[in-house]
C-alpha positions in Angstrom: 5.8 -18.5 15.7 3.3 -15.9 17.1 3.3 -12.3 16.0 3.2 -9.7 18.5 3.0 -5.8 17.9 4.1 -2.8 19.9 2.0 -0.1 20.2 4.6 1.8 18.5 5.0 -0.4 16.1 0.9 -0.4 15.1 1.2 3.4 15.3 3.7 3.2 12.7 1.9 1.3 10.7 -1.2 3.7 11.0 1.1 6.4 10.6 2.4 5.4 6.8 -1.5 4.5 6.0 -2.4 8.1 7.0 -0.2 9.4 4.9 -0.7 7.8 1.8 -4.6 7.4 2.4 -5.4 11.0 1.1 -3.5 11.0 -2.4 -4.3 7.1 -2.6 -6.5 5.0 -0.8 -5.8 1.8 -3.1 -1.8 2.4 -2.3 -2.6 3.0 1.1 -4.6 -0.5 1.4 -1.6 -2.1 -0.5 1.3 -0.6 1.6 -0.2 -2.2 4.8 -0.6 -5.3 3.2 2.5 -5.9 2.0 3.8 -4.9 5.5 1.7 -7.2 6.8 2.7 -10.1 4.2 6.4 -9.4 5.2 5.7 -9.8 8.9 3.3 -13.4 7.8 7.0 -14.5 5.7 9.1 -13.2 9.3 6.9 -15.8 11.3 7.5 -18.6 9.1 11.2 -18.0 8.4 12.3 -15.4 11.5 16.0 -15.4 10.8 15.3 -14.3 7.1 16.7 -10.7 7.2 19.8 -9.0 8.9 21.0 -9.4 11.9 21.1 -5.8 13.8 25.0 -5.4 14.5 26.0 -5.4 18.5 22.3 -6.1 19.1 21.9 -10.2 19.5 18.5 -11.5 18.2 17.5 -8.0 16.4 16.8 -8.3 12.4 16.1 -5.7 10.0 13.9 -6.6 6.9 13.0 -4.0 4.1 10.3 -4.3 2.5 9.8 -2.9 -0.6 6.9 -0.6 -1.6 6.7 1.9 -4.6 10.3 3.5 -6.2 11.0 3.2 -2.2 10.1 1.1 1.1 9.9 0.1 4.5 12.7 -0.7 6.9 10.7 -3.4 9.5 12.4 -3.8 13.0 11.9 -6.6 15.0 13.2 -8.6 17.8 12.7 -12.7 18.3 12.3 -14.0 21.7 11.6 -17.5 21.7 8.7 -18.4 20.3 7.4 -14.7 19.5 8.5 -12.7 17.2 8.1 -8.6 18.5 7.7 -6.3 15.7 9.5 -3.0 16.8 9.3 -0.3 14.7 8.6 0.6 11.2 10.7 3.3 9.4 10.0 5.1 5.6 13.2 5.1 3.9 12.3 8.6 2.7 11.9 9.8 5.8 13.3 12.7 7.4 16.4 12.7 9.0 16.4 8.8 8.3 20.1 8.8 6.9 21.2 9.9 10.1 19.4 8.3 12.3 21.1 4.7 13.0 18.5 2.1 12.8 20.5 0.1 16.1 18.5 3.1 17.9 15.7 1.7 17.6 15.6 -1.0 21.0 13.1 -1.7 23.1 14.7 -0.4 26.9 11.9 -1.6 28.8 10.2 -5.1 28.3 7.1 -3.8 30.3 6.3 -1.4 26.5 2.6 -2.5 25.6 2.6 -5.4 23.1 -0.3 -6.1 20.8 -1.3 -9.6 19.3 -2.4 -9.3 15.7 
């Protein structure tokens, strides 16, 4: 299946590398590629996580990083699979905030191959 990510998505990504890039560089290096081997095992086996409630073709995946991890959005759409969004689990406010909040409304949102 091809991989596409959202610009929000990739700033996630950038976002959680950023962070961790001044107290670690080698953690930061191996927190993107673990991401990025999660999304590699999501192309190969896309219904491999949890269905989003009330939101048809919508999975959640975490994947695991440190005494934490990552909760990986994404949407499949026939042959493509749309990463969405990338959320810490330590993050603030992240209890409260329902994950099923995190939809694409417009299909026009830029979408990057990687």
């Amino acid at each position: 299946m091809r991989i596409v990510w959202l610009g929000s998505a990739i700033l996630d990504l950038q976002r959680f590398r950023d962070f961790i890039q001044p107290h670690n560089k080698e953690a930061a290096q191996r927190a993107v590629r673990i991401i990025r081997t999660a999304v590699a095992h999501i192309a190969a086996n896309p219904r491999i996580s949890k269905p989003v409630d009330d939101l048809p073709d919508y999975h959640d995946i975490v994947v695991p990083f440190g005494a934490s991890g990552y909760l990986l959005r994404y949407r499949i759409q026939d042959e493509t699979i749309i990463i969405i969004a990338l959320k810490h689990c330590k993050e603030a406010g992240f209890s409260e905030q329902s994950p099923a909040l995190w939809v694409v409304k417009e299909p026009g949102e830029t979408a990057y191959g990687m």
